[in-house]
C-alpha positions in Angstrom: 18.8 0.4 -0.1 16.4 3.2 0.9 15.7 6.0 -1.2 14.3 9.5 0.8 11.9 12.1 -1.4 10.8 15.5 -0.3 7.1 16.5 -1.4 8.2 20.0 -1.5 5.4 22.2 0.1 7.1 24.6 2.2 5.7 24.0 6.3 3.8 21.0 5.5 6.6 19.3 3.3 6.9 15.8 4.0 9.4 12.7 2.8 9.0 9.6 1.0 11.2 6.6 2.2 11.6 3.6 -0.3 13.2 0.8 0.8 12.4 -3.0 1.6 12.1 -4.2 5.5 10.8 -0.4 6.5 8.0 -1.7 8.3 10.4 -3.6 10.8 12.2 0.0 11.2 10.8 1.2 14.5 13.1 4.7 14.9 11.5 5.6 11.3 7.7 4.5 12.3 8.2 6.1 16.0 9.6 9.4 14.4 6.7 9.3 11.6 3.9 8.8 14.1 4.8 11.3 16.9 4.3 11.3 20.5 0.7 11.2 21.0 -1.8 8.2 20.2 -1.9 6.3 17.3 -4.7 5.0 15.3 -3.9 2.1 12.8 -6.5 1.3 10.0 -6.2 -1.2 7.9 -8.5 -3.7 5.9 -9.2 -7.6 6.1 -6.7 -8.7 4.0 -3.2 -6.6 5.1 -4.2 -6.4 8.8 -3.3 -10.2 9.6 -0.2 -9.9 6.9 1.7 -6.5 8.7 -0.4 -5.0 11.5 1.6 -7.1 14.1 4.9 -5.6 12.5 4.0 -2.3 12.2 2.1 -2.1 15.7 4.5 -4.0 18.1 6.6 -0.7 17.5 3.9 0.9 19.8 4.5 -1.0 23.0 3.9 1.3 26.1 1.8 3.6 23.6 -1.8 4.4 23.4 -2.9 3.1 19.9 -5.9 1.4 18.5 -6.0 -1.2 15.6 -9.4 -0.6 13.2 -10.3 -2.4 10.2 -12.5 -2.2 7.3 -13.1 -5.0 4.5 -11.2 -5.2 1.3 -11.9 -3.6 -2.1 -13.4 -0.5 -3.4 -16.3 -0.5 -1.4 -15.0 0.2 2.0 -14.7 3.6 0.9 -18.3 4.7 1.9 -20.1 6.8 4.3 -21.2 3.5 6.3 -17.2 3.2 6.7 -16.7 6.7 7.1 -19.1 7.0 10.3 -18.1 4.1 11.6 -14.5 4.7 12.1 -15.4 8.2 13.3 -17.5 6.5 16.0 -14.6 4.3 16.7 -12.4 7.2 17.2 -14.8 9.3 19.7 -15.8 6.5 21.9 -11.8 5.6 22.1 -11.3 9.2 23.0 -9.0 10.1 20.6 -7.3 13.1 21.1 -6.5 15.8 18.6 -2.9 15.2 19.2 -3.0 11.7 17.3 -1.6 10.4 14.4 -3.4 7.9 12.1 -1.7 5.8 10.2 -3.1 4.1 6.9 -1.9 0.6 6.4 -2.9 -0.7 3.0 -3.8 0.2 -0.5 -4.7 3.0 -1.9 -8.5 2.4 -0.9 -7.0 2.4 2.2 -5.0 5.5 2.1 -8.1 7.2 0.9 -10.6 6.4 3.6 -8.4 6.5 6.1 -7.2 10.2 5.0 -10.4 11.3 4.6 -11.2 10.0 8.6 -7.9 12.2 9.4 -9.1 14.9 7.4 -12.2 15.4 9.5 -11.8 14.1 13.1 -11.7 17.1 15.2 -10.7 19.1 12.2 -7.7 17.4 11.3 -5.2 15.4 12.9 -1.9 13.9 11.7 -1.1 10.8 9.6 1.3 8.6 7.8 0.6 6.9 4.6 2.1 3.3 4.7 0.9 2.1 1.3 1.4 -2.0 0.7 0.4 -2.2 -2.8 2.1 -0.8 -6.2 -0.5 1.6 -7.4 -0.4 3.3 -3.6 2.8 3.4 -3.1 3.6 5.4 -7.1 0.4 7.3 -6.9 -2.4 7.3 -4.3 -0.3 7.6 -1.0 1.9 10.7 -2.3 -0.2 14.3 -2.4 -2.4 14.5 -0.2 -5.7 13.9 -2.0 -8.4 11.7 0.4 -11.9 10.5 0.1 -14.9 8.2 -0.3 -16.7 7.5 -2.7 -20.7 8.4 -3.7 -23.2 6.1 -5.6 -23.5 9.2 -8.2 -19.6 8.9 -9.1 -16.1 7.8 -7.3 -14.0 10.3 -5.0 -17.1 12.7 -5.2 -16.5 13.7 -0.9 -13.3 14.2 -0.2 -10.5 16.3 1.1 -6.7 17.6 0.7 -5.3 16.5 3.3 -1.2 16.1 3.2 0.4 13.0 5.1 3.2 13.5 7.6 5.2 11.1 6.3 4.9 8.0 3.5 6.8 4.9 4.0 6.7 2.7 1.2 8.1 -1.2 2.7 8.8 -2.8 -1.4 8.8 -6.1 0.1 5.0 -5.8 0.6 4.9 -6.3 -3.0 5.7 -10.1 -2.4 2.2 -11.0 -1.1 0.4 -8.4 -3.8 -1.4 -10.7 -6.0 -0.4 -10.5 -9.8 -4.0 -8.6 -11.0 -2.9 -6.1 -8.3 0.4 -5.8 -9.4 -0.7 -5.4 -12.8 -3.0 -2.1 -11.5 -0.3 -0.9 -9.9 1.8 -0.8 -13.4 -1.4 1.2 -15.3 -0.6 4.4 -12.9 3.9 4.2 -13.7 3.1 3.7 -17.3 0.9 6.6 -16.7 4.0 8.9 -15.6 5.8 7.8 -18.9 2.8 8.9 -20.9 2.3 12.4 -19.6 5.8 13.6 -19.0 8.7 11.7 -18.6 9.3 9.6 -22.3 12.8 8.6 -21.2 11.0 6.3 -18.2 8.0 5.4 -20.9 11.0 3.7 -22.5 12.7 2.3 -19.5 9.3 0.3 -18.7 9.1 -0.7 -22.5 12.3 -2.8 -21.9 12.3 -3.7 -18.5 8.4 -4.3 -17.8 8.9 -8.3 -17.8 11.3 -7.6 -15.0 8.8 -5.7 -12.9 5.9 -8.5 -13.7 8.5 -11.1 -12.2 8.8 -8.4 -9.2 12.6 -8.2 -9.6 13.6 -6.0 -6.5 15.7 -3.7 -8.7 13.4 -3.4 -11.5 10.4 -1.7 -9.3 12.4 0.1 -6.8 13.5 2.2 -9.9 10.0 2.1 -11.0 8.5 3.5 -7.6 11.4 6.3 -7.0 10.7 7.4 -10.5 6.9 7.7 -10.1 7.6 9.1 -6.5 9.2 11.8 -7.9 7.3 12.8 -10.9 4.2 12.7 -8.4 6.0 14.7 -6.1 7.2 17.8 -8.6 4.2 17.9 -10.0 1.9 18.1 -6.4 4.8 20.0 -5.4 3.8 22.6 -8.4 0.1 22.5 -7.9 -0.9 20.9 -4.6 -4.8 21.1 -5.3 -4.6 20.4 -8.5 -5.7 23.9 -10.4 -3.8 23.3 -13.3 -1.2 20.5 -14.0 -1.8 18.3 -11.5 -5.0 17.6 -13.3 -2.9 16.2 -16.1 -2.2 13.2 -13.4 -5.6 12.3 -14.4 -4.8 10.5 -17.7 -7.5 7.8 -18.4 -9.2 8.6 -15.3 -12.1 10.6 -16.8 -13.2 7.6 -18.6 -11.7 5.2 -15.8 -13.9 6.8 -13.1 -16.9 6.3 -15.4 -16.1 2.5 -15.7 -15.8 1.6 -12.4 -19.0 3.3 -11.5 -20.7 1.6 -14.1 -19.4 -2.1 -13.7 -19.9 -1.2 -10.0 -17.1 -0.3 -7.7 -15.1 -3.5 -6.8 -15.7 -5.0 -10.5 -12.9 -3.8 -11.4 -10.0 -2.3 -10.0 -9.0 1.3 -10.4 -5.6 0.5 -12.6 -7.5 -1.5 -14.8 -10.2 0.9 -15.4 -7.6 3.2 -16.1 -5.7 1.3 -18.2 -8.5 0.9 -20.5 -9.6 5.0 -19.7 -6.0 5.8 -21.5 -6.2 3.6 -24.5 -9.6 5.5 -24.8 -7.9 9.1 -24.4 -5.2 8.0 -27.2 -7.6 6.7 -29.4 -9.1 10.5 -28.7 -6.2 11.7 -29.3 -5.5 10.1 -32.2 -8.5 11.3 -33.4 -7.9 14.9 -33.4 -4.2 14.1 -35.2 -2.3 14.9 -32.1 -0.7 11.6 -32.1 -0.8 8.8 -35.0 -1.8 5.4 -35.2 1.3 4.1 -34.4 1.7 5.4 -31.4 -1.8 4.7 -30.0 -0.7 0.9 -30.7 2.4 1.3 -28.9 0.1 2.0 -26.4 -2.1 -0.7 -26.2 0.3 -3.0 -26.9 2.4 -1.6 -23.7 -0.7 -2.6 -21.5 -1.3 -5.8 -22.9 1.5 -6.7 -21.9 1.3 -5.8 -18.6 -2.8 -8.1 -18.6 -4.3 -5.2 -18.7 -7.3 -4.2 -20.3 -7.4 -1.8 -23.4 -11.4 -1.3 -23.5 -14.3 -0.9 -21.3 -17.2 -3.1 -21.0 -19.0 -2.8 -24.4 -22.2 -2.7 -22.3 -21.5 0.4 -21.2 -23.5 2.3 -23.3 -21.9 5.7 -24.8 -25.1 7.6 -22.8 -23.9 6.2 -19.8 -20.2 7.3 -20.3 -21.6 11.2 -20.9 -23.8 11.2 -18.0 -21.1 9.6 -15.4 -18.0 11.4 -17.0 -20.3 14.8 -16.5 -19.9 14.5 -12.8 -16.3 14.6 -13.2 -14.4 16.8 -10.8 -11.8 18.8 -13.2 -15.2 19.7 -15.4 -15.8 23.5 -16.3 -19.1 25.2 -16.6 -20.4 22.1 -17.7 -18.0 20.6 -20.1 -16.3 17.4 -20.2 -12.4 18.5 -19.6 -9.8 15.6 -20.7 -6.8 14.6 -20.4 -5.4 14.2 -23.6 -1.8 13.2 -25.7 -0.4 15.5 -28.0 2.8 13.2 -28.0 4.3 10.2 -26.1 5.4 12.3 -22.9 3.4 14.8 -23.3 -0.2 15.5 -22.2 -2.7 18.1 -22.3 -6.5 19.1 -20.1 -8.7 20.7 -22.6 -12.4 20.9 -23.0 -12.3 22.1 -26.5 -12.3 19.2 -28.8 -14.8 18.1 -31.4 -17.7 16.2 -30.4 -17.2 13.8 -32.8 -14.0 12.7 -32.0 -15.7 11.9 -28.7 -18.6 10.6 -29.9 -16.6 8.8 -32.0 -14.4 7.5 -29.2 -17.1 6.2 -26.8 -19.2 4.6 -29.9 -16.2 2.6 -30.8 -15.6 1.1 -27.0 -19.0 0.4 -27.1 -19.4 -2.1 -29.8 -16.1 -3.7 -28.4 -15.7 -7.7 -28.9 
């Protein structure tokens, strides 16, 4: 069964479809992609699995197939200019519609390319991996990545349309999977405690991919993401709160070197940080900061960074980070389960504290 979301933003609102097999539904790609051009991009690994599907809904159209490698580190500038280059000497026409096919790194570049070709043209997010298809393909947010810290050039740039295909998730390998789980117990976390329950009992069923289990689990991160973008598209006040675990996260995958490890896992670990934080300060007690941990354990993911990472090393990458404020660190914090707060006024020992702590992690 498919499930249709509206990201509410007046003229440039756009839906989310849910739903297995909607990558063999050529009315919904044709009506999604418009009647100029189309430009697929795609990486190394999805390309042979679904670019056949999804293309052979072109015939008669002008469209162009592009791909880039897999992982984190196709989201550079070397990527960037190339598929630029790609789209001038193919002559391109303002009136196309990109279409990103693949995860959220993926999404990202492949927005970003949309973003700035002729000053914007159209595209349609079709995410294939969990954490793309709860979080990166919904809201508009593209970009690449710098050496000096992750998502550092970028753009809002709103899809037309995201069509999220669930049976994609059968070829996800499980470490992906398990990413993709760090961002829906993320929703649970910072505002929705009755679906931080719901994944506490059913999160063996979504690690054994049961089709009911994470078609819930998507539709229910779909529309938190969606209310909350919907609320504060580029993210000037609660849409930063979407950025639980990420401060730290960011800073871990810089430092391990983008690719190391992937972004759910970074940010698994970046939360267990932030409620250790938390903790801390006495917003939240010990109890619930093992509830936690024990929450992503489950799920094989980490709860700490690298211990050599130094605490130095944190400061000076996590000072680079976007939602910062005439020079301080803001973070997203827990004052309860379900409840989360972005605040640059905490003591500095509680943070020192925090990032000492990771550091002489076993």
């Amino acid at each position: 069964m498919t499930s249709i979301l509206t990201v509410d933003l007046d003229t440039r609102s756009y839906p989310i479809h849910i739903g297995p097999g909607l990558l063999g539904d050529a009315e919904l790609l044709r009506a999604s992609t418009g009647a100029g051009q189309v430009v697929v991009i795609t990486n190394s690994v999805v390309g042979p699995l679904y670019a056949e599907t999804v293309t052979r809904h072109f015939g008669g159209r002008d469209y162009l197939q592009l791909a880039v490698e897999d992982g984190e580190g196709a989201k550079s500038f070397a990527n960037f200019e190339r598929l630029m280059g790609e789209l001038i000497a193919h002559r391109i026409e303002r009136g196309a519609t990109i279409v990103a096919l693949g995860g959220g790194v993926v999404g990202d570049l492949a927005g970003f390319v949309a973003a700035c070709y002729q000053r914007g043209v159209a595209f349609v997010q079709i995410p294939t991996t969990l954490l793309a298809q709860v979080d990166s393909a919904v809201g508009g947010k593209t970009a690449i990545n710098h050496a000096l810290g992750k998502n550092m050039v970028g753009a809002f740039h709103q899809p037309r349309a995201v069509i999220a295909d669930t049976q994609t998730l059968a070829t996800l390998p499980a470490r992906e999977l398990a990413a993709g789980l760090a961002e829906v117990i993320k929703y649970g976390l910072i505002r929705d405690y009755p679906f931080l329950e719901w994944i506490e009992a059913n999160l063996d069923g979504l690690l054994a991919r049961d089709d009911e289990a994470l078609a819930f689990a998507i539709r229910r991160s779909c529309e938190n993401k969606a209310e909350v973008v919907a609320a504060d598209e580029r993210e000037s006040g609660q849409r930063a709160l979407l950025n639980l675990g990420h401060t730290f996260g960011h800073a871990i995958e810089a430092a391990a070197g983008y690719g190391a490890w992937l972004h759910g896992e970074a940010v698994a670990a970046g939360t267990c940080m932030a409620a250790r934080m938390s903790a801390r300060m006495g917003l939240i007690d010990a109890a619930d900061v093992a509830r936690i941990e024990q929450l992503f354990t489950r799920a094989g993911l980490p709860i700490a960074p690298p211990p050599e990472i130094a605490p130095a090393t944190f400061v000076e990458l996590m000072g680079r980070d976007k939602k910062n404020v005439g020079g301080h660190i803001r973070l997203v914090l827990l004052e309860a389960l379900g409840r989360a707060i972005l605040t640059h006024e905490y003591p500095g020992d509680a943070f020192e504290a925090t990032l000492a702590a990771s550091h002489e992690a076993a």
